[in-house]
PyMOL CGO cylinders between C-alpha atoms (Angstrom):
from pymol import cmd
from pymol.cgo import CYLINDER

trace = [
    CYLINDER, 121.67, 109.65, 116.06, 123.09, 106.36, 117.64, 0.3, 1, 1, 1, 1, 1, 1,
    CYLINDER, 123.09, 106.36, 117.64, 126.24, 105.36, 117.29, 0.3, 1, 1, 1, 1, 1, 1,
    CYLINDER, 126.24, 105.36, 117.29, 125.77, 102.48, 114.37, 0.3, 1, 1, 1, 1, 1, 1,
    CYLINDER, 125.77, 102.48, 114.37, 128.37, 100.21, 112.49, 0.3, 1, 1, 1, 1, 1, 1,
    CYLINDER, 128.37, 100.21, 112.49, 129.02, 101.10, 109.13, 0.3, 1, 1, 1, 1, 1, 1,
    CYLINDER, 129.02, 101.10, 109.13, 127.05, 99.44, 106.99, 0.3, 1, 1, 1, 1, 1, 1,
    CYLINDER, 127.05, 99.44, 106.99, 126.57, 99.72, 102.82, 0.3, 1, 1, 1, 1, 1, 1,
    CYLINDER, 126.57, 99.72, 102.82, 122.82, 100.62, 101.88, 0.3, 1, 1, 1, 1, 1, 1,
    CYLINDER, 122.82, 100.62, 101.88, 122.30, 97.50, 99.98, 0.3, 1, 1, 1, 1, 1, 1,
    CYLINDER, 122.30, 97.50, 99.98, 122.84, 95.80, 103.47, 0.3, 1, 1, 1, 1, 1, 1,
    CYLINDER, 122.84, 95.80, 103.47, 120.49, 98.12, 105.53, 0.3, 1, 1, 1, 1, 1, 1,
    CYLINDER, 120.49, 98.12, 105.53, 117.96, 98.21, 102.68, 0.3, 1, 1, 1, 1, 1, 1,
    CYLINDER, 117.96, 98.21, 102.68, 118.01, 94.34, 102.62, 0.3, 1, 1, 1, 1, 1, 1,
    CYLINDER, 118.01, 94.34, 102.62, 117.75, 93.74, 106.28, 0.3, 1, 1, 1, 1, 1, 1,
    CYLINDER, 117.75, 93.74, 106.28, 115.19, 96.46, 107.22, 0.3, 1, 1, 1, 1, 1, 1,
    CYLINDER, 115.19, 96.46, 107.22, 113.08, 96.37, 103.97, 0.3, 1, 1, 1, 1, 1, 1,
    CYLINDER, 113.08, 96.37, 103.97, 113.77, 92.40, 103.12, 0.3, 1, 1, 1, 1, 1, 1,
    CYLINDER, 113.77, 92.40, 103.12, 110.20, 91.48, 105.09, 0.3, 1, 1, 1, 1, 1, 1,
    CYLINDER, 110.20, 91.48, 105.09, 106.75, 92.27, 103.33, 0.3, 1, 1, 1, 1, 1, 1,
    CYLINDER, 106.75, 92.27, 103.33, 105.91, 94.62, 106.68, 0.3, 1, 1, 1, 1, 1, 1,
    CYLINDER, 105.91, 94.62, 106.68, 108.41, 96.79, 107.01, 0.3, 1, 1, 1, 1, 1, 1,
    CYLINDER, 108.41, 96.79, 107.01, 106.79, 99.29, 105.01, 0.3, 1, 1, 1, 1, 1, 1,
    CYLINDER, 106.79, 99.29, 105.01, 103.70, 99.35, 107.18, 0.3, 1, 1, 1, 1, 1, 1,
    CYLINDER, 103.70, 99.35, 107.18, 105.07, 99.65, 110.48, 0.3, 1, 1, 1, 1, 1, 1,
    CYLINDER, 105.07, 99.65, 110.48, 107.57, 102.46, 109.03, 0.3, 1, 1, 1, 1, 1, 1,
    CYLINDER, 107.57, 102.46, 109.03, 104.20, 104.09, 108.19, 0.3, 1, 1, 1, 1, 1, 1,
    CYLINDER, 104.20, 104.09, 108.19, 102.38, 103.45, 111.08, 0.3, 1, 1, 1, 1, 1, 1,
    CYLINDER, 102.38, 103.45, 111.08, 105.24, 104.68, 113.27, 0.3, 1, 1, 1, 1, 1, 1,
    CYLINDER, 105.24, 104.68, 113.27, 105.64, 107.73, 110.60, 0.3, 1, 1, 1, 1, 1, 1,
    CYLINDER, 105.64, 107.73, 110.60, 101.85, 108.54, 111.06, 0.3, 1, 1, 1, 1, 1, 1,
    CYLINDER, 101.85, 108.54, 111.06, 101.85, 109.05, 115.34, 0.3, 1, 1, 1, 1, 1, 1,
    CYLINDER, 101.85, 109.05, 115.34, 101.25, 104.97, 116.23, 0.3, 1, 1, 1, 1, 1, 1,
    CYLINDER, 101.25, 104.97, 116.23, 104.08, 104.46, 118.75, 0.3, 1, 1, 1, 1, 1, 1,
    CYLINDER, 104.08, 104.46, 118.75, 103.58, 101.43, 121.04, 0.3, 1, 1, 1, 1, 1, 1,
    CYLINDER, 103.58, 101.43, 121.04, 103.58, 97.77, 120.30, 0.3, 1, 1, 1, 1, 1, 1,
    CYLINDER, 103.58, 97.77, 120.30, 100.42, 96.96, 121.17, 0.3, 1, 1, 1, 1, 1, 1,
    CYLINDER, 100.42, 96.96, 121.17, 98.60, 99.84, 118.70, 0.3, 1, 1, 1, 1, 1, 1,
    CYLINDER, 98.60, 99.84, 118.70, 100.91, 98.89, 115.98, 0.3, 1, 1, 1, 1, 1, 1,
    CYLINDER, 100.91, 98.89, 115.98, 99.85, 95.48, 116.12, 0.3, 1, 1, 1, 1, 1, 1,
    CYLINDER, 99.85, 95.48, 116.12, 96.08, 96.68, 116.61, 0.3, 1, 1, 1, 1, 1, 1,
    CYLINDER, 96.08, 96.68, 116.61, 96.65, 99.20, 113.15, 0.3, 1, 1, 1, 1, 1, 1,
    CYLINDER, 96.65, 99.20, 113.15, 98.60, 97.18, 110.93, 0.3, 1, 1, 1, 1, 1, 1,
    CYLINDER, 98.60, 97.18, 110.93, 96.00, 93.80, 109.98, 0.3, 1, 1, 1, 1, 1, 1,
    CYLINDER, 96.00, 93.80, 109.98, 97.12, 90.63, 109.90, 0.3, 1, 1, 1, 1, 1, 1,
    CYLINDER, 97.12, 90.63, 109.90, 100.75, 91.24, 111.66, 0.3, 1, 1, 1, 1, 1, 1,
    CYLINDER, 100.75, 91.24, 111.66, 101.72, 88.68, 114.48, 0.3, 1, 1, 1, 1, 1, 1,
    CYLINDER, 101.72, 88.68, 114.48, 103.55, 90.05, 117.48, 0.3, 1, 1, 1, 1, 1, 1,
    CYLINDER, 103.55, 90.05, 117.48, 106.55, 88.33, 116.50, 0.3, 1, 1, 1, 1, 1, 1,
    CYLINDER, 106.55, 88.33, 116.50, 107.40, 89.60, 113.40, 0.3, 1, 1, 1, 1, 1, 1,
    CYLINDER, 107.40, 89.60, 113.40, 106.35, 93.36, 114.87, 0.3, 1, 1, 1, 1, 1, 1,
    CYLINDER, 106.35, 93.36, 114.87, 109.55, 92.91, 117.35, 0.3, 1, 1, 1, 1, 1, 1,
    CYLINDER, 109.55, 92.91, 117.35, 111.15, 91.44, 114.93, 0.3, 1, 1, 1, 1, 1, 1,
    CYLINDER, 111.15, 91.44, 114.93, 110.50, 94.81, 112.22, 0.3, 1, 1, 1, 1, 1, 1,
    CYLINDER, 110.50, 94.81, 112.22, 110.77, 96.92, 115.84, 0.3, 1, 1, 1, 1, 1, 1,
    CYLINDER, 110.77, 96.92, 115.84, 113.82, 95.47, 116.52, 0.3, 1, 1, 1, 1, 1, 1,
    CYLINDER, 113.82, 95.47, 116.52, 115.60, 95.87, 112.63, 0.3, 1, 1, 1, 1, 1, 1,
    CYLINDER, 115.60, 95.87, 112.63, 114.48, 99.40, 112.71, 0.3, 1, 1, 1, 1, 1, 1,
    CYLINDER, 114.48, 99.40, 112.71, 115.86, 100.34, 115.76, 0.3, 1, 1, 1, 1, 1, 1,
    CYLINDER, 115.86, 100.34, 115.76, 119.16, 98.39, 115.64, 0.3, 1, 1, 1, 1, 1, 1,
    CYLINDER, 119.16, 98.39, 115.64, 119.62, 100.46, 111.78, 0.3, 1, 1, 1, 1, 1, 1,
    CYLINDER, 119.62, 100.46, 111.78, 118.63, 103.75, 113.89, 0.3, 1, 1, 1, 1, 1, 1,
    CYLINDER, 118.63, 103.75, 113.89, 115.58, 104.52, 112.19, 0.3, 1, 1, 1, 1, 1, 1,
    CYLINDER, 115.58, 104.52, 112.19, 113.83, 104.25, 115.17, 0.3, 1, 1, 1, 1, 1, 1,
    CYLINDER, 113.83, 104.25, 115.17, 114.43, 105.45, 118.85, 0.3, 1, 1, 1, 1, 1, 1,
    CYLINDER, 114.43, 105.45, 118.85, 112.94, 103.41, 121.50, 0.3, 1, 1, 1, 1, 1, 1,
    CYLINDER, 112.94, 103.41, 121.50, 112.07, 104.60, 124.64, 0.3, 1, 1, 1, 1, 1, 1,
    CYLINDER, 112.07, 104.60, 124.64, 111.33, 102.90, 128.12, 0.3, 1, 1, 1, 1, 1, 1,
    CYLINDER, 111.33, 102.90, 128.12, 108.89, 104.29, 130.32, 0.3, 1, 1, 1, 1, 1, 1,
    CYLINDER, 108.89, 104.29, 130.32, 110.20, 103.47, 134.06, 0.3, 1, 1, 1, 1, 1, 1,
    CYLINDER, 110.20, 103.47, 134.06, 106.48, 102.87, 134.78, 0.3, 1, 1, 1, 1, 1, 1,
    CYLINDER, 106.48, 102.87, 134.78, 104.38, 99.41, 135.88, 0.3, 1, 1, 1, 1, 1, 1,
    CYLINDER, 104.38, 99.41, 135.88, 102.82, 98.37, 133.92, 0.3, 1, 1, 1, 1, 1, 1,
    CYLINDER, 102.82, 98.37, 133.92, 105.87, 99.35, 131.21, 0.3, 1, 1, 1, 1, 1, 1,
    CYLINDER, 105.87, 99.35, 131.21, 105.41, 101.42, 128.17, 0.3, 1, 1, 1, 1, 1, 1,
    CYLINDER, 105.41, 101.42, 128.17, 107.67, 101.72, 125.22, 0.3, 1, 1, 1, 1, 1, 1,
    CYLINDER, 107.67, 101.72, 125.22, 107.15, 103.90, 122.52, 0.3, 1, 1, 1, 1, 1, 1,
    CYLINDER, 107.15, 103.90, 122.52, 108.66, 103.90, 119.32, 0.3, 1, 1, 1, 1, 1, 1,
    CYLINDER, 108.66, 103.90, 119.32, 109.58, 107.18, 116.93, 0.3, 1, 1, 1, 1, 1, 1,
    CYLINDER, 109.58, 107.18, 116.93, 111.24, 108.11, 114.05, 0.3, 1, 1, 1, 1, 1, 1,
    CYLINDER, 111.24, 108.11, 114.05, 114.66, 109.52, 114.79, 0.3, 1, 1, 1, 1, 1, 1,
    CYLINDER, 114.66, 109.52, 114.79, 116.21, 112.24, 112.81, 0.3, 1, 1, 1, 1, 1, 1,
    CYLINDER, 116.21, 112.24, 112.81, 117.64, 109.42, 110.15, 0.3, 1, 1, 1, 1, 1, 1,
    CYLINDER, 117.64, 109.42, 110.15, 114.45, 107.60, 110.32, 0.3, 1, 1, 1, 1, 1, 1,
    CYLINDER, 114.45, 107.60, 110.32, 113.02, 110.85, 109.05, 0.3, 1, 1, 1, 1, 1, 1,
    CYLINDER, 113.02, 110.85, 109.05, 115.35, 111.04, 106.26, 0.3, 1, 1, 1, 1, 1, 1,
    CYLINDER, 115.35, 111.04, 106.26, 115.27, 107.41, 105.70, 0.3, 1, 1, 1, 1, 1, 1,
    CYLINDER, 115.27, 107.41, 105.70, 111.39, 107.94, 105.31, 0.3, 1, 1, 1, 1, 1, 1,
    CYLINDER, 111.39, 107.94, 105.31, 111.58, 110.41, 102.40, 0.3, 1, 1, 1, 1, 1, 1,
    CYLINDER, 111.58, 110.41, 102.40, 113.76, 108.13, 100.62, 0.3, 1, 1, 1, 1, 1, 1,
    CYLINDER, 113.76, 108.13, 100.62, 111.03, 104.93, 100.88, 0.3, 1, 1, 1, 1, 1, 1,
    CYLINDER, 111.03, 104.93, 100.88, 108.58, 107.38, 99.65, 0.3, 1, 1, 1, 1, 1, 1,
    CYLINDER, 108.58, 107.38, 99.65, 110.55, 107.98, 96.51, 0.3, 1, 1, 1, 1, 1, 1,
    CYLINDER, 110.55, 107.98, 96.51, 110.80, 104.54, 96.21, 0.3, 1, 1, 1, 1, 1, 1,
    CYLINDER, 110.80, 104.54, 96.21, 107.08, 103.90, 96.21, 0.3, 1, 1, 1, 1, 1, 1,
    CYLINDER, 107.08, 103.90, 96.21, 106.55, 106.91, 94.12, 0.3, 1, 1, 1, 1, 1, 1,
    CYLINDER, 106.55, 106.91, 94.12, 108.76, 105.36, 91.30, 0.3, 1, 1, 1, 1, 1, 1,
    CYLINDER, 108.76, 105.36, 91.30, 106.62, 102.19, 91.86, 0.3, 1, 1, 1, 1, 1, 1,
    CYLINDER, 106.62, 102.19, 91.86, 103.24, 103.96, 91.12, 0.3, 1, 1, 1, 1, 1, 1,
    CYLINDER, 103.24, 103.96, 91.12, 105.32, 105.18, 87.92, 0.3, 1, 1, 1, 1, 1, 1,
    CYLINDER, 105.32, 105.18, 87.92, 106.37, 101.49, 87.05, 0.3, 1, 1, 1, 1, 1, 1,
    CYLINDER, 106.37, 101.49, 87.05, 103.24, 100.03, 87.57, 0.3, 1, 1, 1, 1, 1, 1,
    CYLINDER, 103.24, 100.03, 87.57, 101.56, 102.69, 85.42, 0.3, 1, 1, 1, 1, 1, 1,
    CYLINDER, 101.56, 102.69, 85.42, 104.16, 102.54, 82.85, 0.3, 1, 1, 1, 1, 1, 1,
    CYLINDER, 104.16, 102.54, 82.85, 103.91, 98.59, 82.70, 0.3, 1, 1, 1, 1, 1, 1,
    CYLINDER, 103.91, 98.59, 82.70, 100.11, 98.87, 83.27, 0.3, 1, 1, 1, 1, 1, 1,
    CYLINDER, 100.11, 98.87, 83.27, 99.49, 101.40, 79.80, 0.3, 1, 1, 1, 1, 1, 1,
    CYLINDER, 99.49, 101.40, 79.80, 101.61, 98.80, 77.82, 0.3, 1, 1, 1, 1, 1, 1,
    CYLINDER, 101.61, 98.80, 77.82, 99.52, 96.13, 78.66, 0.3, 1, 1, 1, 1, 1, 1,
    CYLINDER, 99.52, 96.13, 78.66, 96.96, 97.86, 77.64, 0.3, 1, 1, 1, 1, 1, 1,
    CYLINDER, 96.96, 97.86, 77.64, 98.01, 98.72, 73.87, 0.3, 1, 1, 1, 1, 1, 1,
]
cmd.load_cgo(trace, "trace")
């Protein structure tokens, strides 16, 4: 894992969650989609600059690797590194307890 300054989880979640596409390029990374270009060709409706931007976040909080391809015309691919793994598990709980909110708020509305 990279060597990272400390940093509280309220702070990471903030700055790598805090935009409305983080999720979906966590996912699309998390699912095999690893270069710039196919991210922005698989997630709809993302510019290019908010991808680096979201590429960027995730890789400066180490949830991400990045590598450079010493080829022309360059490649980089992005992956989930061992935290990013474990940071993944931890968003899916998150959505999970989402579904369960929205249900829960979803069979009140209903009575």
């Amino acid at each position: 894992m990279p060597k990272l300054k400390s940093r509280r989880v309220d702070a990471l979640l903030e700055d790598v969650l805090g935009c409305r596409w983080s999720f979906s390029v966590l996912r699309a990374v998390a699912n095999g989609v690893h270069r710039p270009g196919a991210l922005e060709r698989h997630i709809e409706g993302i510019s290019a600059k908010v991808l680096a931007d979201r590429l960027r976040a995730f890789t400066r909080a180490g949830i991400f690797e990045r590598t450079a391809h010493a080829e022309i015309p360059p490649r980089v691919e992005y992956r989930l590194s061992e935290f990013g793994r474990r940071f993944l598990r931890v968003t899916r709980e998150i959505e999970k307890l989402q579904a369960e909110l929205d249900a829960a708020k979803d069979a009140a509305q209903s009575v």
